[in-house]
Every structure is written in structure tokens, then in C-alpha cells.
C-alpha positions as CSV (number, residue, x, y, z in Angstrom):
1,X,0.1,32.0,-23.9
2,X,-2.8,29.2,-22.4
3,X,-5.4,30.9,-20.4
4,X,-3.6,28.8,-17.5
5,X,-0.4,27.9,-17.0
6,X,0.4,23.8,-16.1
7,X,2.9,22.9,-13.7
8,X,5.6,21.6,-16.0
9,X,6.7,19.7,-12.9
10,X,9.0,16.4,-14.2
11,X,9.4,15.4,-10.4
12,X,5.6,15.1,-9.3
13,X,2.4,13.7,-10.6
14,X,0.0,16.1,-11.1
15,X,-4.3,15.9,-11.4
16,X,-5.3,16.0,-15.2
17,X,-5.9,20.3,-16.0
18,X,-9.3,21.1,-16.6
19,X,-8.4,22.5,-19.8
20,X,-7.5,18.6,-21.1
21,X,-10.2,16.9,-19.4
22,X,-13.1,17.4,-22.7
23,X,-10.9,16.4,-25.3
24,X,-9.8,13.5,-23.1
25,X,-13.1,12.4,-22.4
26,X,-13.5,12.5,-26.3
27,X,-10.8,10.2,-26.8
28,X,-12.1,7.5,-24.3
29,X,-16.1,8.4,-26.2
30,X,-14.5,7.7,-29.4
31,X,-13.1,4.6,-27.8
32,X,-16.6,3.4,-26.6
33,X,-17.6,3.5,-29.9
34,X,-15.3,1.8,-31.7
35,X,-14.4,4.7,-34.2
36,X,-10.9,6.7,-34.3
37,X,-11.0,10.2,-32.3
38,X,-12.2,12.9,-35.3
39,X,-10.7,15.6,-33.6
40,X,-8.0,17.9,-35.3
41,X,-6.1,18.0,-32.0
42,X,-5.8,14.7,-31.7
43,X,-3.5,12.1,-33.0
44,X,-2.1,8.7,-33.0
45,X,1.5,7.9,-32.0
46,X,1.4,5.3,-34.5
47,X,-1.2,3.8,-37.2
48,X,-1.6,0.5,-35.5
49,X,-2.4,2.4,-31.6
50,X,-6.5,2.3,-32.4
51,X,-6.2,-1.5,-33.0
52,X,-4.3,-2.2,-30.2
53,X,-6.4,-0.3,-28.3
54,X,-9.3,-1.8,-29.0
55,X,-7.9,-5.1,-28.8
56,X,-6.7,-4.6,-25.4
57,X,-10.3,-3.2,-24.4
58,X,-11.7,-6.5,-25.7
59,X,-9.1,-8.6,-23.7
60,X,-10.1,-7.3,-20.7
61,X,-13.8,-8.4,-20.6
62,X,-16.0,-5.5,-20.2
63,X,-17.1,-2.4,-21.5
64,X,-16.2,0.8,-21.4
65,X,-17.9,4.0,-20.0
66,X,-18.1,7.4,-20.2
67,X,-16.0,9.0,-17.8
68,X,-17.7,9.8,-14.7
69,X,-16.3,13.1,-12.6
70,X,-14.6,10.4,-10.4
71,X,-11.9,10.0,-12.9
72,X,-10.5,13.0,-12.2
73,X,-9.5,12.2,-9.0
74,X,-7.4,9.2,-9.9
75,X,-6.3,10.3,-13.3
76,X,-2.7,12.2,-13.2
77,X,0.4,14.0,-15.6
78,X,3.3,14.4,-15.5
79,X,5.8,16.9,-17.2
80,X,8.8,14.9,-19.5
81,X,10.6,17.7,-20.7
82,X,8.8,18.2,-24.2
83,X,5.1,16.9,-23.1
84,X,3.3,15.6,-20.6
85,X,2.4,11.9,-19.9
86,X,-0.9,11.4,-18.8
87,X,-2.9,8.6,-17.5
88,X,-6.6,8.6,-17.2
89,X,-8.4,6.0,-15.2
90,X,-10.5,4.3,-17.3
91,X,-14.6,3.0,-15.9
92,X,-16.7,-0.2,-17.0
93,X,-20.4,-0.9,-15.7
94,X,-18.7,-2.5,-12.8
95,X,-17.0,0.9,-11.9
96,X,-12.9,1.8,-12.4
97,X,-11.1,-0.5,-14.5
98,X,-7.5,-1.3,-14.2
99,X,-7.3,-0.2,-17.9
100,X,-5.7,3.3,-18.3
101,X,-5.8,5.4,-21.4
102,X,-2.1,7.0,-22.1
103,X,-1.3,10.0,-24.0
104,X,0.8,12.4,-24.3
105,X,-0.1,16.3,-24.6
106,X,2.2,18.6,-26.3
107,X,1.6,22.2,-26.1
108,X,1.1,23.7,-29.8
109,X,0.8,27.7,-29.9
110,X,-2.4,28.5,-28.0
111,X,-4.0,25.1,-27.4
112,X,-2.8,21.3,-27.1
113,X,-2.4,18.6,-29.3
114,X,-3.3,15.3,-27.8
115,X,-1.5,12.2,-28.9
116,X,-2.8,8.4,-28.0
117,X,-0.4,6.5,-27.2
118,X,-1.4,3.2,-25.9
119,X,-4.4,1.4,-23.5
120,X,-3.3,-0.9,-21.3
121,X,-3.2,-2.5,-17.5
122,X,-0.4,-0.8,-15.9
């Protein structure tokens, strides 16, 4: 069982769990610098989601920053029955971005598996 147990609430939004928030801020690193997450956790919904990713940070006319502890404020889950949708706030140089970073996080034995999904302005 996880060291913590996460609300597998389907009828509130909850605050990203701690436990997510590393490989999370991996995910939006690895988008920073252009190259695919290397994680073994981690995964792509489907092959063309980097691309589109990318493309969609490119659209929007800035760049990307690490995430600051802010983040976590703003960023929230929520349970869908099999995994939960999460939507992290995404920073430029200017501070938070409208862009959000989707994914979805299944739980897998005793950890997580992380699956990009899209980046987008809600």
C-alpha cells in the first residue's frame, strides 16, 4: 500500500499530493528543455502528445519555468474512477501562465505511473 493514502474523491478537486509533486516538476523540467520526460514512470498518452506539447508552449509566446512552490497552491486532482486528472499550473518569466500541464496518474503496485496527456489553455 502508498505510504499515504489519496482521497479518491470523484466529486471534489483536490491540491496535487506531495508524493506527485517531484515527478511532476520533472515532466514540466523535461518540457523546459525540449527533450521527452526519461523517467520509467512516466509515459505519453499518445506518440504525437510531446509535439503538441511543445507546439502549444511555442504558441503561447513565452517560456517556461521551473515550478515555483506557488504552483502548488493553484495546481489540483481529481479522482475519475481508474486515475486521477491532474492539472498543474504552469509559470513563465512573467509569473503563472494560463498554460496547464494535464496528466493523469494511475496507481501501479507501490508507486504511480504518470501519463502526459496534453498542455493547453484551459
Amino acid at each position: 500500500m502508498n505510504e499515504t493514502t489519496i482521497a479518491k474523491d470523484g466529486e471534489n478537486e483536490i491540491a496535487v499530493p506531495q508524493a506527485w509533486r517531484p515527478t511532476l516538476a520533472a515532466i514540466v523540467d523535461a518540457l523546459i528543455q525540449g527533450g521527452e520526460p526519461s523517467l520509467p514512470q512516466v509515459t505519453l498518452q499518445a506518440p504525437d502528445v510531446w509535439a503538441s506539447a511543445q507546439e502549444s508552449i511555442r504558441a503561447y509566446g513565452a517560456h517556461l519555468k521551473r515550478l515555483p512552490d506557488e504552483s502548488w497552491s493553484s495546481s489540483v486532482c481529481i479522482w475519475y474512477g481508474d486515475f486521477w486528472n491532474v492539472l498543474v499550473d504552469l509559470y513563465t518569466e512573467e509569473g503563472r501562465s494560463d498554460l496547464v500541464l494535464q496528466a493523469h496518474v494511475y496507481e501501479v503496485g507501490e508507486g504511480y505511473r504518470y501519463e502526459v496527456v496534453l498542455v493547453y489553455v484551459p
